[in-house]
C-alpha positions as CSV (number, residue, x, y, z in Angstrom):
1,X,117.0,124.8,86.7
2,X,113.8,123.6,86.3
3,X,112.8,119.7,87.5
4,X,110.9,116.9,86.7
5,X,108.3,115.7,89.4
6,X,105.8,113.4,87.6
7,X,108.8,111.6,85.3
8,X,111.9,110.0,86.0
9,X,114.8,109.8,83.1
10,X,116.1,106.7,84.6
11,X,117.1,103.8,83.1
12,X,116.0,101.3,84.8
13,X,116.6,98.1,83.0
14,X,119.2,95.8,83.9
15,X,119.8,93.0,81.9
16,X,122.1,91.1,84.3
17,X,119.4,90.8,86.9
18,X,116.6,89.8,84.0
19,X,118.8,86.7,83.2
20,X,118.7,85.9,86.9
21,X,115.6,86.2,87.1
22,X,115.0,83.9,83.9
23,X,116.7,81.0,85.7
24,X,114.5,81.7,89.1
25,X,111.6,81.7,86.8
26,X,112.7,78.1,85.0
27,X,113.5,76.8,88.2
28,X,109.9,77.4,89.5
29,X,108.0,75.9,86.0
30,X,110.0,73.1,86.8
31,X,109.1,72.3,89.9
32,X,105.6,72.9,88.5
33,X,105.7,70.4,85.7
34,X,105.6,72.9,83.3
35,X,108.0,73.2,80.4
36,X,107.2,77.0,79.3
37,X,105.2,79.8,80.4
38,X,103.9,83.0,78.5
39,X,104.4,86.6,80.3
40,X,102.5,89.4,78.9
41,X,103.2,92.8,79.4
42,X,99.7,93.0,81.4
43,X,97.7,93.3,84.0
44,X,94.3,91.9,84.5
45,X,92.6,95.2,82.5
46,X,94.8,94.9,80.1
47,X,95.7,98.3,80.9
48,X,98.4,100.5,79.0
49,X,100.2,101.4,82.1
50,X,99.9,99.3,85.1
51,X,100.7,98.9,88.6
52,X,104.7,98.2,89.3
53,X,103.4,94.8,90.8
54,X,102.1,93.9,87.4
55,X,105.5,94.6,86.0
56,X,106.1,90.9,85.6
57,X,107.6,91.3,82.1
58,X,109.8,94.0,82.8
59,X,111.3,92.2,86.4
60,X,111.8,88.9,84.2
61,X,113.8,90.3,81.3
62,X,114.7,94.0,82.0
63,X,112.7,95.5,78.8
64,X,110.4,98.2,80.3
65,X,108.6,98.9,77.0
66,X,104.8,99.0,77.4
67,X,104.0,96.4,75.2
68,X,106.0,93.0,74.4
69,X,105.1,89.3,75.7
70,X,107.6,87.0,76.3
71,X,107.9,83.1,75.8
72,X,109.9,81.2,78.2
73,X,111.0,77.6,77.2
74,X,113.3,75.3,79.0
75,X,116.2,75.9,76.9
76,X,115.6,79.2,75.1
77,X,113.5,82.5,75.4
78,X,112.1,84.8,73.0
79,X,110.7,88.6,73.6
80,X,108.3,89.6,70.9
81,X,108.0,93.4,70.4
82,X,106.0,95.6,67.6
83,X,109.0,97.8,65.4
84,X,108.5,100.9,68.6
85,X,110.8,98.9,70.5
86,X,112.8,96.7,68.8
87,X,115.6,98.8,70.1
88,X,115.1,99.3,73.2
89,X,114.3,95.7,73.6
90,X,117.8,94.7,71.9
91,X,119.8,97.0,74.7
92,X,117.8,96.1,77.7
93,X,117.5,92.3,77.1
94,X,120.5,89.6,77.7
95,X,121.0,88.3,74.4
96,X,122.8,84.9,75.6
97,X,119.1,84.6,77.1
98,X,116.9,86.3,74.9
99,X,116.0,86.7,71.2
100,X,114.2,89.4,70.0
101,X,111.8,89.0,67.8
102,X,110.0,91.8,65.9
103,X,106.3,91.1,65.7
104,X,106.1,92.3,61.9
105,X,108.5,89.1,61.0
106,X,106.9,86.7,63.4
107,X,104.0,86.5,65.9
108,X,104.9,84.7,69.2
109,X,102.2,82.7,68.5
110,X,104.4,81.5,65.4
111,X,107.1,81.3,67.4
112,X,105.7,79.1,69.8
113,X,104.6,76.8,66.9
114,X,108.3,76.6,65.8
115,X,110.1,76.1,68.6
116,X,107.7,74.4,71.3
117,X,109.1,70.5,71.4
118,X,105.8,67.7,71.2
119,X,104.4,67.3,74.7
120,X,105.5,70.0,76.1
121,X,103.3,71.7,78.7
122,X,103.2,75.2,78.4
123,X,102.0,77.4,81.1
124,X,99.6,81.0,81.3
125,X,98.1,82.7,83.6
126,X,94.5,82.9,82.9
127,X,94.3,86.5,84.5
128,X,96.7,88.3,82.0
129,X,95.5,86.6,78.9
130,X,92.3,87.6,77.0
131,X,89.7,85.4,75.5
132,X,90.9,86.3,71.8
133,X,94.5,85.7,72.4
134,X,94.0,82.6,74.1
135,X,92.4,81.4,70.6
136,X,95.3,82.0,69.4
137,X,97.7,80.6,72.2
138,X,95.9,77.3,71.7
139,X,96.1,76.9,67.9
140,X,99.9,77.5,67.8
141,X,100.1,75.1,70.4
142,X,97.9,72.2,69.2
143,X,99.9,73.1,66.1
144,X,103.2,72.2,68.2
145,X,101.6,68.7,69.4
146,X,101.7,70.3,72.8
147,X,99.7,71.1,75.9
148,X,98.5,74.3,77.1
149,X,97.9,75.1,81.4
150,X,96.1,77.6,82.8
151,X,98.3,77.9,86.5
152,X,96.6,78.8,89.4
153,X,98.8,81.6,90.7
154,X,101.6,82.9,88.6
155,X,104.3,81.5,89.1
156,X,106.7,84.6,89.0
157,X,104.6,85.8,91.3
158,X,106.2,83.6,93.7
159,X,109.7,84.0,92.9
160,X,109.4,88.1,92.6
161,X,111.1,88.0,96.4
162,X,110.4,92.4,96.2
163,X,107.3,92.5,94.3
164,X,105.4,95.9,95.4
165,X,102.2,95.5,96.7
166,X,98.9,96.3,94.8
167,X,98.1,99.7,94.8
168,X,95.5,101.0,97.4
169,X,95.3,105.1,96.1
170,X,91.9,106.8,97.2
171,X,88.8,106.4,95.3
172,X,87.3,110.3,94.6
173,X,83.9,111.2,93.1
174,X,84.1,113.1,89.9
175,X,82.8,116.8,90.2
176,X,78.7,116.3,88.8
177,X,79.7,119.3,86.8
178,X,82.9,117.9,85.4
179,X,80.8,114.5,84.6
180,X,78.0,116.0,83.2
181,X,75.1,112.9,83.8
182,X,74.5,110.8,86.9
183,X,75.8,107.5,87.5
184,X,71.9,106.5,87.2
185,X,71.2,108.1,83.9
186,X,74.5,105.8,82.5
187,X,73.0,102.8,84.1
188,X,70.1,103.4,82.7
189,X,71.4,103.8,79.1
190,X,73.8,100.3,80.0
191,X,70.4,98.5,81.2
192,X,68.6,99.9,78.1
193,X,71.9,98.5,76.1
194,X,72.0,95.0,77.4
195,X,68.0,94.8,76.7
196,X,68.6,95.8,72.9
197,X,71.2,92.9,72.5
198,X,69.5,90.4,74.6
199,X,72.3,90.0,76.9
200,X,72.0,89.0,80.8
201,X,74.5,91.4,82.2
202,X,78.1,92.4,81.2
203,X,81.7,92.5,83.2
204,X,82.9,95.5,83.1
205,X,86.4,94.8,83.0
206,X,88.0,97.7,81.8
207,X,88.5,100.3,84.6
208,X,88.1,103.6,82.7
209,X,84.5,101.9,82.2
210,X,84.0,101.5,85.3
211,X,85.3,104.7,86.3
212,X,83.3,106.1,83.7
213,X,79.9,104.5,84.7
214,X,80.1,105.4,88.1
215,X,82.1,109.0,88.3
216,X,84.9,108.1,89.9
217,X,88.5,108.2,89.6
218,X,91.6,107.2,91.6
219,X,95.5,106.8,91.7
220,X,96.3,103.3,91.1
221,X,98.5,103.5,87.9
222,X,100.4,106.7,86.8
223,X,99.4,108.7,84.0
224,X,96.1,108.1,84.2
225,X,93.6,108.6,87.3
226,X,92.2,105.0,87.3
227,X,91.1,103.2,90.4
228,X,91.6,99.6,89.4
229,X,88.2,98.3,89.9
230,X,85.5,95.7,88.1
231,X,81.7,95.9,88.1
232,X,79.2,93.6,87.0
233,X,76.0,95.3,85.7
234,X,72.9,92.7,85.2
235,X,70.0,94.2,82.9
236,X,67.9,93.9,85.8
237,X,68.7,94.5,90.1
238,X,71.4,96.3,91.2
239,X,75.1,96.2,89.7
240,X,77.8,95.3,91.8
241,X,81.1,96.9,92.2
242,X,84.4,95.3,92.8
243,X,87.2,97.0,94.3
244,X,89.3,97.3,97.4
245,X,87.8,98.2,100.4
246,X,90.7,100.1,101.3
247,X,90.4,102.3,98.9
248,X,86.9,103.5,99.5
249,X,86.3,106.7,102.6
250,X,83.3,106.2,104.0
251,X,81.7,109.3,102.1
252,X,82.7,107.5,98.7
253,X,81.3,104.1,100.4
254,X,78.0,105.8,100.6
255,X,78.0,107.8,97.9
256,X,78.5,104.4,95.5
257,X,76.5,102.4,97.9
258,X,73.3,104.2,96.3
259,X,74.0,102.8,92.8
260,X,75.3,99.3,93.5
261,X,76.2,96.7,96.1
262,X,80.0,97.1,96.9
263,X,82.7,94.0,96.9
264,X,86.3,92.8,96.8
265,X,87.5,91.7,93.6
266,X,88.1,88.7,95.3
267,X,84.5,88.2,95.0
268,X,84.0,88.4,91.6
269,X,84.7,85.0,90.6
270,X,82.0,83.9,92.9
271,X,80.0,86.9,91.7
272,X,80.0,85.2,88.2
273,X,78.9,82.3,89.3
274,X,75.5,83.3,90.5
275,X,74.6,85.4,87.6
276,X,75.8,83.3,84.9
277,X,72.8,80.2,86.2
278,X,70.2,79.4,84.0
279,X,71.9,80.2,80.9
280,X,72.4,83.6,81.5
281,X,74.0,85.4,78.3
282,X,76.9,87.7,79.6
283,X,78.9,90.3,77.6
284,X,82.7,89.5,78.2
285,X,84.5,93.0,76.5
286,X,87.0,90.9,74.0
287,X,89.9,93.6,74.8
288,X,90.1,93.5,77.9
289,X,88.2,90.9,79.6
290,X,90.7,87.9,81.2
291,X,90.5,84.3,79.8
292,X,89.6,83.6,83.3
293,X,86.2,85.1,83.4
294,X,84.7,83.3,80.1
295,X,85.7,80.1,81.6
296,X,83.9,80.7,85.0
297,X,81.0,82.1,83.3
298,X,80.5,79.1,81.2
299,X,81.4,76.4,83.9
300,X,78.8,77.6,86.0
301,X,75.9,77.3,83.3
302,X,76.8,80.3,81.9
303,X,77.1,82.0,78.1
304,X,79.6,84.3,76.8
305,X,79.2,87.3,74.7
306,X,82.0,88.0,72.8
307,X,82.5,91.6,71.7
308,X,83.1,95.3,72.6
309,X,82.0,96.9,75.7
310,X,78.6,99.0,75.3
311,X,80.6,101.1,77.9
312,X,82.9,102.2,75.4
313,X,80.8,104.2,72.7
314,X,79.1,106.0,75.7
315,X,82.1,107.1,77.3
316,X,84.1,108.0,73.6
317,X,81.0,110.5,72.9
318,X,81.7,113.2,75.6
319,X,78.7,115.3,76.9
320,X,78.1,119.2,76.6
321,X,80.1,119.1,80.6
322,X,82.9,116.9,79.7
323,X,83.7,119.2,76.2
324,X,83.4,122.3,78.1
325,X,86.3,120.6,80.8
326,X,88.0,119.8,78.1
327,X,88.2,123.0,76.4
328,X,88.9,124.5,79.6
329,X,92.0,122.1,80.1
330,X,93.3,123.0,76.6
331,X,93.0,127.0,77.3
332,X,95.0,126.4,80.5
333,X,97.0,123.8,79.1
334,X,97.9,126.3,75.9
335,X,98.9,129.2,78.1
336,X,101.8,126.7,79.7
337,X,102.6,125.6,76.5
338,X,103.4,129.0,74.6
339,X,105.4,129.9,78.4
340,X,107.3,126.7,77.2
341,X,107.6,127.8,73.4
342,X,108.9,131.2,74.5
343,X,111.9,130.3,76.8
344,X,112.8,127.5,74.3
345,X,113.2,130.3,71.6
346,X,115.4,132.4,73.8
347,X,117.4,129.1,75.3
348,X,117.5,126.8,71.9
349,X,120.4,129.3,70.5
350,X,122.3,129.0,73.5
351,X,123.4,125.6,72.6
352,X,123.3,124.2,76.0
353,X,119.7,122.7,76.0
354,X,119.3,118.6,76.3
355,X,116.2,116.4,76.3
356,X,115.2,116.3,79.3
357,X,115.9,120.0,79.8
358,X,112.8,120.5,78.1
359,X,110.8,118.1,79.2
360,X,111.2,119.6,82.8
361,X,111.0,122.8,81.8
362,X,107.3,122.1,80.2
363,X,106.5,119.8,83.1
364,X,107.2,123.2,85.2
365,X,105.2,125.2,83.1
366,X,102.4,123.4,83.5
367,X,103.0,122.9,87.2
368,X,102.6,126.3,87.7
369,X,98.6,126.4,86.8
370,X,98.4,124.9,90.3
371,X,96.1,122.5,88.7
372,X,98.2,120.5,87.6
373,X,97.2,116.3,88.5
374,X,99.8,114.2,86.3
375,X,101.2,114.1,83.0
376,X,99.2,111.9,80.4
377,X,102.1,109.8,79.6
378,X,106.1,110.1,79.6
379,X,106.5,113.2,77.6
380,X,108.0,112.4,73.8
381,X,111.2,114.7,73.6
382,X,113.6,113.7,70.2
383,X,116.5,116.1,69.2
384,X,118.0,115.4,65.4
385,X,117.8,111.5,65.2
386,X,116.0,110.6,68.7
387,X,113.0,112.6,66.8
388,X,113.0,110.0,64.3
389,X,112.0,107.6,66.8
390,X,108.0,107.9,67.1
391,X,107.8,106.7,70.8
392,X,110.9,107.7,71.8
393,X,111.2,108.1,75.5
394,X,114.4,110.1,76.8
395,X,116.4,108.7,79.8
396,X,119.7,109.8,81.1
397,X,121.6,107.3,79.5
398,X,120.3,108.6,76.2
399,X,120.2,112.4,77.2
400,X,121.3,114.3,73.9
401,X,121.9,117.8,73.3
402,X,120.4,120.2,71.0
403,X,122.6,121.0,68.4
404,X,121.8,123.9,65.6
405,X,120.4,122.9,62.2
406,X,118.1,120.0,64.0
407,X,114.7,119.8,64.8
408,X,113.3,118.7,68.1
409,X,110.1,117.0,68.5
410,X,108.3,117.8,71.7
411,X,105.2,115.7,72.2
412,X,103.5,115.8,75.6
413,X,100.0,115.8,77.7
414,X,98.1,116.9,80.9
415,X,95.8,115.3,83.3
416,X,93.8,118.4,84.6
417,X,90.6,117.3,86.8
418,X,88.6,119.1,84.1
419,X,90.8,117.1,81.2
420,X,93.2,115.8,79.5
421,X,95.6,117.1,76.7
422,X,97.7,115.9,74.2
423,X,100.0,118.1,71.8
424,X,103.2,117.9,69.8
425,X,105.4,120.5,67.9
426,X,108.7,120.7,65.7
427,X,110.9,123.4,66.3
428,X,114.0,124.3,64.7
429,X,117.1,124.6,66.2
430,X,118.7,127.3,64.2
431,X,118.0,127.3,60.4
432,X,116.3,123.7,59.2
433,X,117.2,122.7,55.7
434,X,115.2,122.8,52.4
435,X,114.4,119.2,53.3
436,X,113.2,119.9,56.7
437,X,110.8,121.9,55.4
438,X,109.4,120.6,52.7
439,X,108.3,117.6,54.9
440,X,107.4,119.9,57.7
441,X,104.9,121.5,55.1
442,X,103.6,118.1,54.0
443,X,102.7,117.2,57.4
444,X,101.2,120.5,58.0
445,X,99.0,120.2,55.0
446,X,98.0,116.5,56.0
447,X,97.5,117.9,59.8
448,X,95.0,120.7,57.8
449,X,93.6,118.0,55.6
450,X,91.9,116.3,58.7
451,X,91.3,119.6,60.4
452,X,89.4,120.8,57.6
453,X,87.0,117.7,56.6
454,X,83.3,117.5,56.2
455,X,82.3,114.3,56.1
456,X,78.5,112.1,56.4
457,X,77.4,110.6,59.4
458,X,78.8,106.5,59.7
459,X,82.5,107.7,58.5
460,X,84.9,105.8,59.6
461,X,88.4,107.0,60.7
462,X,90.1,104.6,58.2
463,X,87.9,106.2,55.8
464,X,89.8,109.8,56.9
465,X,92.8,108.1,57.5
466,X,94.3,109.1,53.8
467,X,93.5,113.2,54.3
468,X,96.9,113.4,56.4
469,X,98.7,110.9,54.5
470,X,98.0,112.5,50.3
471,X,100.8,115.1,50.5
472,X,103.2,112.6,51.6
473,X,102.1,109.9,49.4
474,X,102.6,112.4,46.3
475,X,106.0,112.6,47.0
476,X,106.6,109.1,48.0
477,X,106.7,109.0,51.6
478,X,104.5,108.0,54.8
479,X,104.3,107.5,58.2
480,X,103.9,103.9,60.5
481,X,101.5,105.2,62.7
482,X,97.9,106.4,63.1
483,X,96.5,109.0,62.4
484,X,94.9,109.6,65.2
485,X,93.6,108.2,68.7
486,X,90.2,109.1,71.1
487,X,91.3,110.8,74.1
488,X,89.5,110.3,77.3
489,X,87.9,113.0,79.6
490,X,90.2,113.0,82.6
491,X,91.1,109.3,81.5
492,X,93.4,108.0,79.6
493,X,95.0,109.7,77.0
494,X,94.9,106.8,74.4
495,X,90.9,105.8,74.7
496,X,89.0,103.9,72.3
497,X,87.3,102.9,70.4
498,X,86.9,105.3,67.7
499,X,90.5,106.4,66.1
500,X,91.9,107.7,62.7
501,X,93.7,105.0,61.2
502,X,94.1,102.2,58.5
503,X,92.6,99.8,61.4
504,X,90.0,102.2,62.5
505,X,86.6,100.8,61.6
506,X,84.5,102.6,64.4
507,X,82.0,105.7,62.7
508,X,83.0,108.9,64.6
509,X,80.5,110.0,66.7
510,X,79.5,113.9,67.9
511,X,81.2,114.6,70.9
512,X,84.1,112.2,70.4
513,X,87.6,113.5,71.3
514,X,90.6,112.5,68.8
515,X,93.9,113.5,67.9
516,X,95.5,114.9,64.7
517,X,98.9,113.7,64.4
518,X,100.7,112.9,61.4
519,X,104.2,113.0,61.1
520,X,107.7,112.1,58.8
521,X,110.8,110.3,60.4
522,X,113.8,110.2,58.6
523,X,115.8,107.3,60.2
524,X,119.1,108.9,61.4
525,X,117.9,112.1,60.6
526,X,114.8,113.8,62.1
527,X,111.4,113.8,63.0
528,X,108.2,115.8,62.4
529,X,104.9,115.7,64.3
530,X,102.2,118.0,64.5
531,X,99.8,117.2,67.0
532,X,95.9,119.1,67.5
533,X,93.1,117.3,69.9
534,X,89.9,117.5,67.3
535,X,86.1,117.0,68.6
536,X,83.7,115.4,66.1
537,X,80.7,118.1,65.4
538,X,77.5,118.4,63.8
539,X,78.2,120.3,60.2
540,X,75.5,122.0,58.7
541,X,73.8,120.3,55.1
542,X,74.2,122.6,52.4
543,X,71.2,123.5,50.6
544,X,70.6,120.2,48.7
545,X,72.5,118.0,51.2
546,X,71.0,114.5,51.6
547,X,73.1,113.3,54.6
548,X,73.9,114.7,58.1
549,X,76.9,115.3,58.0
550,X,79.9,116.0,60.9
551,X,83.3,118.3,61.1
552,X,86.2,118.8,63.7
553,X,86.6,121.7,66.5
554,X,90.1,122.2,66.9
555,X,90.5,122.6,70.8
556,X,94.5,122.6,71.3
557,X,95.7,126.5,70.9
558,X,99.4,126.9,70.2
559,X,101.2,128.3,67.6
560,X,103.0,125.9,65.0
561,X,106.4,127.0,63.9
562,X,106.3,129.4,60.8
563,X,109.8,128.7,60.5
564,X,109.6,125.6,59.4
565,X,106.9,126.2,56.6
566,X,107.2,126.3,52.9
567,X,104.3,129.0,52.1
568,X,104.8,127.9,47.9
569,X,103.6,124.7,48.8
570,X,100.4,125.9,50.8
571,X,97.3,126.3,49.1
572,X,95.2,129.7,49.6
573,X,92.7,127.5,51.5
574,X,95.3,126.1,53.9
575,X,97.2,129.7,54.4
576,X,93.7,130.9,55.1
577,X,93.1,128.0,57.6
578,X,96.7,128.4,59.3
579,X,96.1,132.3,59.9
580,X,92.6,132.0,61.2
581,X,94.2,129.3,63.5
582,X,96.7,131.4,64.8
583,X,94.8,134.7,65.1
584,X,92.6,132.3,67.4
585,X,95.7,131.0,69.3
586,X,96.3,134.9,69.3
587,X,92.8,135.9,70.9
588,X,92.1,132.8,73.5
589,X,96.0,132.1,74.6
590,X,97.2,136.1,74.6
591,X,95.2,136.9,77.9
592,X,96.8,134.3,79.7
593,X,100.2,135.1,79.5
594,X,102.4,138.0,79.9
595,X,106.1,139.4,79.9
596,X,107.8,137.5,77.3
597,X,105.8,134.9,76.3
598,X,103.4,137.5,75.4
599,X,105.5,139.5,73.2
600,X,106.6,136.1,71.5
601,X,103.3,135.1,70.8
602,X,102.5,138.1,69.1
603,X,105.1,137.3,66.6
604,X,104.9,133.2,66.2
605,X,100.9,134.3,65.4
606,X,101.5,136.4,62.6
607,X,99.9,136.2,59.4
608,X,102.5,133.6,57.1
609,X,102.5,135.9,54.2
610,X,102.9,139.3,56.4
């Protein structure tokens, strides 16, 4: 039986001990003077997974969702969550002490306008909330007739009697191969940055920019190898970097010692405070940057810069070293993949296979390359109805079986030193319905769409957005999610800022890594997602051509399931493009594996039309 190392199916929440903890919580604000106090599902990078000692919102109400804020009030509470987890939030969540709110209906900044009594003082903490939001925090409550209070320590903080401690994992260098450019070549380009916009210095206060900037990675949160860090990079002298000595061998020490003067993150507020005199301008990055920060910067003489990062366009554009890791990930990653594919097509009929049978059994798969570092996040495995839920996250309370004449939607990632991957197949259990496959085919042809495009320099991915969407449309149907996300270079697996989307305004860029994803959920029923990584290239101009323009390298190899395809509604072009992709699977994935999976992959790569 295979196992599960870097994921557990537990189900931890525990709604009995969130109520308790809401009346430790109210007992504290009072003895505060505080009436209410906001808890975002945060910590103070804004991170997407973070540290169990930054799992304030989970300990206080017993959702462990990754996003959700809740708003605590003397005599009621309210957990807002987007439509992902509405429920999941329901079933973990007391509801004689919570209301769930769904975010599409109501904003907790509405909510706090509705329900926050005149004079009340509500509380944040100034570390877990960013500039923007707190905008917005203090319009809904001057709208309330009330009073908003940065605390000065949080106060569940000091009624979390078991909090864990912060994490101390090892700082490592990246590989100079694996990075491909020096950690003085991207200060140069950051210094060259902060010139061109007439800016000071910036915080860097998201940690896969730091990480980034300096080649280094680290342990600190799972799923992605981040060492929780801050730097502060002036456009002239030396930057500093913030992060935990303990942390830091004494190689590492001297290795980052020749870029920038080393510090505690207990430091940085003080930091701030000497290079925000005289007016200095300072870019704060509006994601990710806490409240905090902006008010230091400016009480000290200091001006803020509201906006993105210039971190983050370098780092989404990967270099010649960091494509050639990634391809290399994909390869290996590809070979585990089709092992996977091949035992689940001589298991699946068996009619003993679960959830989480699969996920361990890919887990193990990809173990096996002995390079193995983490999963990218908590692999995505829905049988029949679970598939219909998009981030559905299996647990063994909700453990279901695969039963014939369902699909199962499999949708998982790597961390590889050299990468990080991100795929997703359908596969039928037993025969799949007319149905089944006509929307199977629809997504296909949207997945092609996007595969396929040619498109000028400045394009956004809103502007792409529609390619994987048409087919559907046509026959009156959609997805509620992007398109497509960036994908980091052993980072994180959901990296901005460039994505394909209705909300993705950021031109795609050579070198920048996304995914191509589009999907069908029929609530009850099933769901479909097919999921490629796709790099933006340089195109050729035709003959003619007035603009340059850019395409996509397809750099996930595994075989989609013919199975599940309706070849009547494929075009020539898209049967052309689905054959060519499989005789490549075919070619680059065939070496690497034998027995078996070898034989199988010969026949899920065969030409759709014979």
């Amino acid at each position: 039986m295979f196992e599960a190392k870097f994921q557990s199916f537990a189900d931890s929440a525990a709604p009995e001990r969130g109520t308790a903890h809401l009346a430790l919580l109210r007992a504290e604000l009072d003895r505060r003077g505080l009436d209410g106090f906001v808890v975002p599902r945060a910590d103070a990078h804004q991170n997407e997974y973070v540290p169990p000692c930054d799992e304030r919102l989970a300990w206080l109400t017993g959702f462990t969702g990754s996003a959700g804020i809740a708003l605590v009030l003397r005599g009621e509470a309210a957990l807002v969550v987007d439509g992902r987890y509405t429920i999941q939030a329901a079933a973990q969540t007391d509801p004689a002490a919570y209301t769930v709110v769904q975010l599409a209906h109501q904003s907790a900044e509405a909510w706090l306008a509705a329900h926050l009594p005149a004079g009340a003082r509500l509380g944040y903490d100034p570390w877990l909330i960013t500039v923007d939001t707190l905008d917005r925090l203090r319009k809904a409550v001057a709208s309330a007739d009330a009073v908003l209070v940065a605390v000065d320590g949080n106060p569940i903080d000091a009624v979390w009697a078991d909090r864990p401690a912060a994490p101390v994992a090892p700082v490592t260098l990246r590989d100079p191969a694996l990075a491909g450019e020096t950690t003085e070549s991207k200060l140069a380009r950051i210094r060259d940055k902060l010139a061109a916009e007439k800016l000071d210095a910036v915080v860097l206060s998201d940690p896969h920019g730091v990480a980034w900037t300096f080649n280094i990675r680290g342990g600190d949160v799972s799923f992605t190898p981040l060492p929780l860090a801050w730097a502060v990079v002036p456009r002239e002298g030396r930057p500093t970097l913030f992060v935990d000595a303990r942390k830091l061998s004494n190689a590492v020490r001297d290795a980052l010692a020749a870029h920038a003067e080393i510090a505690e993150p207990v430091m940085l507020e003080r930091a701030l405070d000497l290079v925000a005199t005289g007016n200095a301008l300072i870019r704060l990055d509006q994601a990710t940057a806490p409240a905090l920060l902006a008010s230091r910067i400016e009480a000290a003489g200091g001006r803020v810069s509201r906006g993105a990062s210039p971190v983050a366009l370098m780092q989404a554009a990967k270099n010649d070293a960091e494509l050639a890791g990634m391809r290399a990930a994909h390869l290996r990653d590809g070979a585990a993949l089709v092992r996977f594919l091949a035992w689940f097509d001589a298991e699946a009929p068996k009619g003993e296979l679960t959830e989480i049978d699969c996920v361990a059994a890919l887990e193990s798969f990809r173990r096996d390359t002995g390079l193995l570092k983490d999963l990218s996040f908590p692999s995505i495995a829905g049988a029949g109805p679970n598939g219909a839920l998009p981030h559905y996250r299996v647990s063994e309370a909700s453990n279901r079986q695969l039963n014939p004449g369902e699909l199962f939607v499999i949708d998982s990632g790597a961390q590889y030193e050299d990468g990080t991957t991100d795929v997703t197949r359908t596969l039928p259990v037993g025969e799949p319905s007319d149905e089944m496959r006509d929307r199977y085919t629809r997504v296909l042809k949207g997945h092609i769409a996007v595969a396929r495009a040619v498109f000028p320099q400045g394009t956004s991915g809103a502007q792409l957005d529609p390619f994987a969407r048409q087919f559907l449309w046509a026959a009156g149907l959609d997805f509620d999610h992007g398109t497509g996300h960036g994908v980091g270079a052993y980072l994180s697996v959901h990296e901005g800022p460039a994505r394909i989307s209705k909300l993705g305004t950021v031109p795609l860029e050579a070198g920048m890594v996304l995914s191509d994803e589009p999907g069908f959920y029929k609530e009850g029923g099933f769901g479909i997602r097919l999921e490629n990584l796709i790099v933006v290239q340089p195109e050729p101009t035709p003959p003619g051509g007035e603009r340059t323009l850019y395409s996509f390298e397809t750099i996930t190899f595994a075989p989609f399931d013919r199975r599940v395809i309706d070849p009547v509604l494929l075009t020539d072009e898209e049967i052309a493009w689905l054959d060519d992709y499989h005789a490549k699977v075919r070619e680059l994935i065939g070496p690497l594996v034998d027995g078996p999976a070898a034989d199988w992959l010969i026949e899920a790569t065969a030409p759709l039309r014979g």
